[in-house]
N, C-alpha and C positions, 0 to 999 in steps of 0.2 A: 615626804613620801619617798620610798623606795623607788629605787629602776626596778623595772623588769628584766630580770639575766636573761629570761630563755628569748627573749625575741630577738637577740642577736644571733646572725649564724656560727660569729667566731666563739661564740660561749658556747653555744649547743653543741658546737664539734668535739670537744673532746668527752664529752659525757657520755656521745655514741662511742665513740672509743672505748672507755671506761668500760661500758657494759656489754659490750660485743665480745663472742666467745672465742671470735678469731683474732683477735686484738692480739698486734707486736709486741705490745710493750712487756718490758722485762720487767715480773714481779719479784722482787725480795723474796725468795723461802720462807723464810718466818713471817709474813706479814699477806693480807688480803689484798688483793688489788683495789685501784681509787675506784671508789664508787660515786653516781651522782650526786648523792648526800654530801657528800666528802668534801666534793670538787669546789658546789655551791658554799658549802662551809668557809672552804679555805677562800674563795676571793671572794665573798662579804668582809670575813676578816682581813683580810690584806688589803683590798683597795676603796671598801666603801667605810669600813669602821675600823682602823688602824689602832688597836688599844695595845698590838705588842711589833716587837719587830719581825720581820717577814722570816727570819732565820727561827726564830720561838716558835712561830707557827708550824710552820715545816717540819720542826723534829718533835712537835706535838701529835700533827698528823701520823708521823711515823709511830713513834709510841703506841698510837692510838690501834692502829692497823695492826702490830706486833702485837698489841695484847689480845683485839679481838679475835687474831689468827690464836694463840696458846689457848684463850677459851673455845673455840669451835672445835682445837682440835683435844682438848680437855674432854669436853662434853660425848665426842663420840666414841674416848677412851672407853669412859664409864658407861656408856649406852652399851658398848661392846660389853666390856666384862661381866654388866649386870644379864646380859642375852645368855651368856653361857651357864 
C-alpha cells in the first residue's frame, strides 16, 4: 500500500507554494513553474520508487517544464496569427 503524501504538513507546504500566485520562487524563463502534479511526481520517484538516480529525475523534470513552456507558448503563437 502507498503512504498518503498529502496528510503530511511538510509535503503539503510546498504544493501551496507551487500554486500560489504570489509565490517567490524564481521560475526559469523557458520553463512553467512546479506544479502539484509535478512535485507529487518527482518524490514518489525519488523516495518511494527509486528506479533512476535523483539527478535523472531532476533534469527530466526540467526538460519536462522547458517543453511544456515552448508548447504553450507555440500554441498561442498560432491562436494569434490564425485571429488575424
Amino acid at each position: 500500500m502507498l503512504p498518503v503524501l498529502e496528510s503530511s504538513p511538510a509535503v503539503r507546504a510546498p504544493w501551496r507554494v507551487a500554486n500560489s500566485r504570489t509565490s517567490a520562487a524564481v521560475v526559469p524563463e523557458d520553463q512553467i513553474p512546479l506544479t502539484r502534479n509535478e512535485i507529487a511526481h518527482l518524490l514518489c520517484s525519488m523516495l518511494i520508487y527509486p528506479a533512476h538516480d535523483t539527478q535523472h529525475r531532476i533534469r527530466w523534470s526540467r526538460w519536462r517544464r522547458r517543453h511544456q513552456h515552448r508548447a504553450w507558448t507555440c500554441h498561442y503563437q498560432r491562436q494569434a496569427a490564425q485571429d488575424q
